[in-house]
C-alpha positions in Angstrom: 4.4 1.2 -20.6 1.4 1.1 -18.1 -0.4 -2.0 -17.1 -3.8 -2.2 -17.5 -5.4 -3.3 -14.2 -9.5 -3.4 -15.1 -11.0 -6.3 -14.3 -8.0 -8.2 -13.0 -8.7 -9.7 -9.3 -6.5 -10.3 -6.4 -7.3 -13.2 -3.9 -5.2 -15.1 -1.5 -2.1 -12.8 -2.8 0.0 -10.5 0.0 0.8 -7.3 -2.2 3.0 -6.3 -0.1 6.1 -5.6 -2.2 3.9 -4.8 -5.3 4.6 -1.4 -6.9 1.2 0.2 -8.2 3.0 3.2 -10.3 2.2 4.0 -13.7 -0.5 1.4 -13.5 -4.0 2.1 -15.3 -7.4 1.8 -14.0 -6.4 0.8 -10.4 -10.1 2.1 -9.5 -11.2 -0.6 -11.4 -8.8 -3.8 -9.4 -11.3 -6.0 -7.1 -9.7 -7.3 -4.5 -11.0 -10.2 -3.1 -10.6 -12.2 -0.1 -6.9 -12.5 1.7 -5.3 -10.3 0.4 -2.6 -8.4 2.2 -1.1 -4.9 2.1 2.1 -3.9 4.1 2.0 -1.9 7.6 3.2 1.4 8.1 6.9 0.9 8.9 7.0 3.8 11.8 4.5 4.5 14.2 3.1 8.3 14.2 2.5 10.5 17.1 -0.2 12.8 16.4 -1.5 15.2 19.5 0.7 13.4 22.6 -0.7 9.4 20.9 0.2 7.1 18.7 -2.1 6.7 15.6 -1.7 5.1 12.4 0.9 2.0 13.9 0.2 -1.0 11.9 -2.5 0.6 9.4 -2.1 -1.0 6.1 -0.5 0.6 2.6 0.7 0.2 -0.5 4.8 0.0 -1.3 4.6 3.4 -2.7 3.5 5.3 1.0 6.3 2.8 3.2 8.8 3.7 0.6 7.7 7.4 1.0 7.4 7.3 4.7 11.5 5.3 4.8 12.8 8.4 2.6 10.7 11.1 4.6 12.1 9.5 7.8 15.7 9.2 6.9 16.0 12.7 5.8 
């Protein structure tokens, strides 16, 4: 089953443990004021620097970045 999102909006809410997949018309979720995404969980060195530390996500890419780094 896949939620449908439209029209639905976010305020004051930290998403960060919320799980997007499968969910329908995410183009069409207003997010409003406060609210608050997860950081990336490991920094990333790109040419010699560290870029990217602290950059907010969704679940999905700290869940993706946990598996990519344990491998």
């Amino acid at each position: 089953m896949r939620a449908n999102v439209a029209g639905i909006g976010l305020s004051n809410v930290t998403v960060a443990d919320c799980r997007f997949a499968r969910a329908h018309n995410l183009d069409k979720l207003r997010l409003e004021s406060d609210v608050s995404f997860a950081t990336t969980p490991v920094p990333f060195w790109g040419l010699g620097r560290r870029t990217w530390h602290g950059r907010q996500v969704i679940a999905e890419e700290c869940a993706w970045r946990a598996n990519r780094n344990a491998a």
